[in-house]
N, C-alpha and C positions, 0 to 999 in steps of 0.2 A: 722421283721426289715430288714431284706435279701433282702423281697423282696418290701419293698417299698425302699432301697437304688437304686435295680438292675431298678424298675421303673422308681423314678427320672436320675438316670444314663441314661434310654435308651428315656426317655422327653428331656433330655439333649444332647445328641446324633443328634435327631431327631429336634432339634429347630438349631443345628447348622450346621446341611445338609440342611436342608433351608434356611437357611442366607448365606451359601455358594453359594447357587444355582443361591438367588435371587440377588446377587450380582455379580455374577458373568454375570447374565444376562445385569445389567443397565452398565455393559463394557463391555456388548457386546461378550464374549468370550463361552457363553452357548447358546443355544437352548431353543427357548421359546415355548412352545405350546399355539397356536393360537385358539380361542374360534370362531366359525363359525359366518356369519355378522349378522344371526338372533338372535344369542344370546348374541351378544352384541347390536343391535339394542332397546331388550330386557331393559338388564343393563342400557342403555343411559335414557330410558325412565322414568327408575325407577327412578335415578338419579333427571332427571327434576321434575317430579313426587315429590318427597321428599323434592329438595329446595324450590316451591313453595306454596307448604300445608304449609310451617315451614312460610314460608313469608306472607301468606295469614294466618293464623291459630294468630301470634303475632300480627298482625296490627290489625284484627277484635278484640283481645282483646283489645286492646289498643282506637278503637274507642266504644265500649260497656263498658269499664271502661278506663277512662284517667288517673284515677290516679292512680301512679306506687306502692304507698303503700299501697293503696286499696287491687291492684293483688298480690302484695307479700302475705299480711294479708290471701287470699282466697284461695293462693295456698297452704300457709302451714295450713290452714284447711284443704284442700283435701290431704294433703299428710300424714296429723296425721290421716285421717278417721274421721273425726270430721265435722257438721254442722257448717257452720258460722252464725254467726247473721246477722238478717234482719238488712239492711240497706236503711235506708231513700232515695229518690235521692232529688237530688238538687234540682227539681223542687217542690217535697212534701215539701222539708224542706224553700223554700222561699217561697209559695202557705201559711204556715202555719205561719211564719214569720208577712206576709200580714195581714190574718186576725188578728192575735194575736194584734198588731200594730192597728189594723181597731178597734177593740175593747175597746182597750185602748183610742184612740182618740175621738172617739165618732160615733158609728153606724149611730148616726143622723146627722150629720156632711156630707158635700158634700167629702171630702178627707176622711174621713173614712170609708165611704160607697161603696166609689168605690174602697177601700185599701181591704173590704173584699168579693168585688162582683171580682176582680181578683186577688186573694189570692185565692178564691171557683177553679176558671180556673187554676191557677197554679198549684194545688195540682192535679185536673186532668188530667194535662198533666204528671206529676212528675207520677201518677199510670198508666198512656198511657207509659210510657217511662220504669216502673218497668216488665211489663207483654213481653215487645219489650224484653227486657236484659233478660229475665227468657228464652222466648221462643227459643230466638237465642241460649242463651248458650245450649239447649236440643236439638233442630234440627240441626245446623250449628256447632259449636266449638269441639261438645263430640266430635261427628263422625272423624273429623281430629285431635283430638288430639288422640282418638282410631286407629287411622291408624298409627299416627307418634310414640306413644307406645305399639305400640302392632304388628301390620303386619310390619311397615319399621324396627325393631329391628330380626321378626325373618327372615324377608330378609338380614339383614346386617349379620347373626352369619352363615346363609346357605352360602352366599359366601366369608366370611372370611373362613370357611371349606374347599370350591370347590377352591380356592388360594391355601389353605396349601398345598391340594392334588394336585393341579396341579403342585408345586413346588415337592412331591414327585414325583411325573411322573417323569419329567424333569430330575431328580438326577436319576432314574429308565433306564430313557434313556443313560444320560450320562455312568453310571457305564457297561450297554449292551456292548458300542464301546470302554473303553478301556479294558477292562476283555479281555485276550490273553489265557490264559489254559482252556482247553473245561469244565474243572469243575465249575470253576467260572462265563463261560463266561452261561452254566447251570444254576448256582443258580440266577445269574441277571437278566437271561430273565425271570424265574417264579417269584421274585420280580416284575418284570419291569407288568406281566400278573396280578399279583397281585394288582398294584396299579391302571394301566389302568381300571379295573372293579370297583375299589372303586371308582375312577376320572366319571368315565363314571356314575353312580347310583348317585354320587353328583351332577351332573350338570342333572340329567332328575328331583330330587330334585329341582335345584334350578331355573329350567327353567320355571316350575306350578307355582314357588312361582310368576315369572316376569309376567308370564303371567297372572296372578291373577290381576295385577297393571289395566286390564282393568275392570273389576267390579270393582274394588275402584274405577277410573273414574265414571260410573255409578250411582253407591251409593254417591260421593259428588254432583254431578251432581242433582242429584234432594233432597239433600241438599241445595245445591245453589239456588233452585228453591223456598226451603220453605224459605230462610233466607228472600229473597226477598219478598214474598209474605207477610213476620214478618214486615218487614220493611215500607214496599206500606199501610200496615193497621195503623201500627202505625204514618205515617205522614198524614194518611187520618182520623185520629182521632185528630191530633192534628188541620189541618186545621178546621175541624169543631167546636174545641170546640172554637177557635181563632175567628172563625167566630160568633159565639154567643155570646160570648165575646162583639165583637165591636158592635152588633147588642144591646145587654143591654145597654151598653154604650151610643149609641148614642139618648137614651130615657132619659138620666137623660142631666140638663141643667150643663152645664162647669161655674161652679162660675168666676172662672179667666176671660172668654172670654167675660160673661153678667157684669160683673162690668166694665173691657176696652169698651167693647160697649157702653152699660149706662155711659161712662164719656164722651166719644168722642159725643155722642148726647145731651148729657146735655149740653157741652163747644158749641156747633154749634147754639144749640135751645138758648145759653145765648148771643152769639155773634148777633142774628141776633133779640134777643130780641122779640120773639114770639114763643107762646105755652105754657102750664107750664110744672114744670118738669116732671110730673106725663107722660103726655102725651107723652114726649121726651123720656122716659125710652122705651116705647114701640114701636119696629121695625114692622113696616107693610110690608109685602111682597108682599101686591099690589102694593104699593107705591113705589118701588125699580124700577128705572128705569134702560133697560140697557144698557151701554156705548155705544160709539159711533164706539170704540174699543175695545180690548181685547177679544170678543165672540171666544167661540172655540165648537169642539163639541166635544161630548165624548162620547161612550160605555160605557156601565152600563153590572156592571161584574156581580153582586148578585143582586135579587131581595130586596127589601126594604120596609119595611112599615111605614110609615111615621106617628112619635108620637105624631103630633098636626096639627093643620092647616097649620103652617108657613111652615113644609114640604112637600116633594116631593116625595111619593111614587115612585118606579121604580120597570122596569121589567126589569130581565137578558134579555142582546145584544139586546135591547132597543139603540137608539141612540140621546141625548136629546144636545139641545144648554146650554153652564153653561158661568159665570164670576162671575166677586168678584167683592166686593162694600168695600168702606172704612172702616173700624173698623170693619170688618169681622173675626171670627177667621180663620186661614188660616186652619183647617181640617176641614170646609164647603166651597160648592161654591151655588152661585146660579143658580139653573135649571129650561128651559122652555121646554115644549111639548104642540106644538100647543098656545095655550089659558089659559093654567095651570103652573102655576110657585112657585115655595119654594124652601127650604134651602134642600143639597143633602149633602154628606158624599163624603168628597175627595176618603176614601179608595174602595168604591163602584163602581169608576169609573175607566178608561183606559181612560185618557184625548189624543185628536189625533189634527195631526198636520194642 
């Protein structure tokens, strides 16, 4: 009991020669011991170092999960030790939605066939997007939040230490210069020898730890390099399936666009009172003349394979003349090369001026 009183007693002692000290310094009437420019160059770094992991480290969560109760739910999984449950993304669960919806409406059906030919795409970009968020949070996030719990905490407790002591020094020094009887002014200096050595082993302590901050550079550093390489795959996965996508697409006929067609040529073929309607329903692409105006040219971005006669095959950076005819849907135009002409895909092109 004795001697945990005379303990706390001399904790107590010892926390209030340091607030003395430190106080006395911010008015200026004490001596501060100054840290050499290396080692505070050191500290400055670490400093920069730990605001922007902390800034860079929330924002990436924040674009790999947007919603903020999602990360509360995933944090207090990892901090009970506990697996969270698989969670769906948004693009599985609207991909799944699609088909669901497709099936219901009718597979046979022009709107339900194409609800679950991009339902099928959506679900795989939604698992293109699940494999991004897994990979990033293993290569990219661990690593900085390892660093901002784990290395910047036992940097912060080595120089809250290397401060206390410095503050002992300091009070070590002071007590040197006013001590007047050779006994006292004895026992101060081996104090003063005393703390100098602990001061001194603190700071060659916390000077590895600063310098350590450049292997963490290194280590995020090609972190950085794989989050990107996570990222470069997953939007070159989704390009492509986006791409197949439109390319399926543009095989099956647009109900909306063939029934607006088929009126506007019925109404024409009735006004001018020739052809029957059989006839008028059907668009010939020879027969399409082209304006007198409006021609443009345009670059062909993706190759293309053209799903009936009426179209127009194309080769990437290919450069073909296109224009539009009346009662066209606006996501075709029409394309000539040379002697060959049919229906092209607006998305296929880089129309130029």
């Amino acid at each position: 009991m004795d001697f945990n009183v005379k303990k706390l007693a001399s904790g107590a002692g010892l926390f209030f020669t340091r607030a003395v000290q430190f106080t006395e310094e911010k008015l200026g009437q004490a001596e501060k011991t100054e840290l050499d420019a290396h080692f505070e160059n050191l500290m400055s770094r670490a400093d920069c170092t730990k605001l922007w992991t902390e800034k860079i480290f929330r924002q990436t969560e924040v674009l790999l999960q947007p919603n903020p109760s999602a990360r509360i739910e995933e944090f207090l999984y990892e901090k009970l030790d506990m697996k969270a449950p698989s969670r769906a993304t948004n693009g599985e669960l609207l991909g799944q939605y699609m088909q669901d919806a497709g099936k219901e409406l009718g597979a046979g059906t022009p709107y339900g066939n194409t609800l679950m030919i991009v339902g099928e795409c959506e679900s795989r970009l939604g698992a293109a997007e699940r494999e991004f968020l897994q990979t990033s949070a293993i290569s990219f996030l661990a690593p900085l939040r390892n660093f901002l719990e784990g290395d910047w905490r036992t940097i912060s407790k080595e120089r809250r230490l290397l401060e206390n002591l410095r503050l002992d020094l300091d009070a070590c020094k002071a007590r040197v210069k006013k001590a007047k009887a050779a006994e006292a002014k004895a026992a101060a200096e081996h104090e003063l020898r005393v703390a100098q050595t602990e001061f001194d082993r603190q700071a060659e302590v916390t000077r590895l730890l600063l310098e350590g901050i450049s292997s963490t550079h290194v280590n995020h550093l090609r972190c950085l390099h794989e989050f990107v390489e996570a990222q470069a795959a997953f939007y070159k996965h989704c390009h492509h399936h986006m791409q197949e996508l439109q390319k399926e697409l543009s095989r099956f006929p647009n109900a909306f666009t063939l029934n607006a067609a088929n009126a506007a040529v019925s109404t024409a073929s009735a006004s001018e009172g020739a052809g029957s309607p059989t006839e008028a329903d059907t668009l010939k692409i020879e027969e399409v003349q082209a304006p007198a105006t409006g021609t443009r040219k345009a670059k062909v971005l993706y190759d293309y394979d053209a799903a009936d006669s009426s179209e127009l095959s194309l080769l990437a950076d290919e450069l073909i003349t296109v224009y539009t005819v009346p009662g066209m849907d606006s996501d075709w135009l029409i394309g000539e090369r040379g002697n060959q002409k049919g229906k092209v895909p607006v998305t296929y092109l880089e129309l130029l001026s």
